[in-house]
Legacy VTK file of the C-alpha trace (Angstrom):
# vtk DataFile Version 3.0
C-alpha trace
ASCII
DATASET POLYDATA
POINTS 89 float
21.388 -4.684 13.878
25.450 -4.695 13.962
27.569 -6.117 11.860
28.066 -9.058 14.588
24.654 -9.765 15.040
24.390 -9.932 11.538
27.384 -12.514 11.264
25.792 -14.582 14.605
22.550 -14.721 12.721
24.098 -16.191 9.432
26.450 -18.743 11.793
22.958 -19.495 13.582
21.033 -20.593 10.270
25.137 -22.128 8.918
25.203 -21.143 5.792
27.522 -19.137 3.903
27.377 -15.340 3.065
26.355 -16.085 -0.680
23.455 -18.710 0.462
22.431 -16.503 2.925
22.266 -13.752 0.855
20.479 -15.840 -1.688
17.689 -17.428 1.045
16.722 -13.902 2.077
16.921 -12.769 -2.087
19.661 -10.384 -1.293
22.814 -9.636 -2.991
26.435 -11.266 -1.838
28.125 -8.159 -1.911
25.452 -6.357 0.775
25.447 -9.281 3.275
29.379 -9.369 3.064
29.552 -5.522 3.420
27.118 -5.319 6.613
29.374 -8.211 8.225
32.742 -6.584 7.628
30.749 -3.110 8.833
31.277 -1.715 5.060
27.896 -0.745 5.242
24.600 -1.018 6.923
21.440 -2.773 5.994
18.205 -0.797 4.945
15.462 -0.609 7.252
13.372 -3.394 4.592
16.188 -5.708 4.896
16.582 -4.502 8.700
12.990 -5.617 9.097
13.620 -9.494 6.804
16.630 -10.148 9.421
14.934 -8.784 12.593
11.497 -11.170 11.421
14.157 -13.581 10.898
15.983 -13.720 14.016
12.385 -14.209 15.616
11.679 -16.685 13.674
14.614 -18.591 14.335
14.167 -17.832 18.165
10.823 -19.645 18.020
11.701 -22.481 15.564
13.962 -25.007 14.305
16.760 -23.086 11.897
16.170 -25.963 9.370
11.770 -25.639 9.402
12.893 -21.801 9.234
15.068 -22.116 6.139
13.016 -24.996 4.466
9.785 -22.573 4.941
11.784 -19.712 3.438
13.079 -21.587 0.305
9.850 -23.252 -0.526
8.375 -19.417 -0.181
10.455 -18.135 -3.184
12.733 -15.136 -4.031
10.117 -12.213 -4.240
10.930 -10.182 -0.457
7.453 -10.002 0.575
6.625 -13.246 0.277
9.633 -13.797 2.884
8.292 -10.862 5.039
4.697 -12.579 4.993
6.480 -15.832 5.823
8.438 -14.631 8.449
5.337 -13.077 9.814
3.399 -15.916 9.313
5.616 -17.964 11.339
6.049 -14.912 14.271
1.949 -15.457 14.553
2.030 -19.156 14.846
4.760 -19.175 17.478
LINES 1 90
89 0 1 2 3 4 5 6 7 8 9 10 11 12 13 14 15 16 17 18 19 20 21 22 23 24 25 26 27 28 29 30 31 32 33 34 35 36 37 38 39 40 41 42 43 44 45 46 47 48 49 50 51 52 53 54 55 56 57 58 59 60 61 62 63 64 65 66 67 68 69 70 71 72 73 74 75 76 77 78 79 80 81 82 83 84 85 86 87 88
């Protein structure tokens, strides 16, 4: 995933870097870095926005986001959410 699609996945759930960052329990600075192509993600977090991006290509961005935040912070309990929802699409 490119820094664009990265950015276009963000813009599709509207939120900010830092609250995106936050939803998926990643840091600011990493999220900011992969959209100005500083950096690139590592394949865990390439695997939370891929999962994510199917997610939100199967349901409502808000049910998506609203799911995730009532999951909590630890990143496998997103990844089992995210797959949760990829099963029950």
């Amino acid at each position: 995933m490119n820094a664009t699609q990265i950015r276009q996945l963000r813009s599709q759930v509207n939120l900010t870097q830092q609250d995106f960052a936050s939803l998926l329990s990643l840091s600011f600075v990493s999220v900011n870095r992969w959209e100005n192509a500083h950096a690139h993600a590592t394949d865990l977090s390439l695997v939370l926005l891929t999962l994510l991006q199917r997610a939100l290509h199967a349901h409502q961005s808000s049910e998506v986001i609203q799911r995730l935040r009532e999951t909590g912070p630890a990143p496998i309990d997103l990844l089992r959410e995210l797959f949760r929802m990829e099963a029950n699409s």
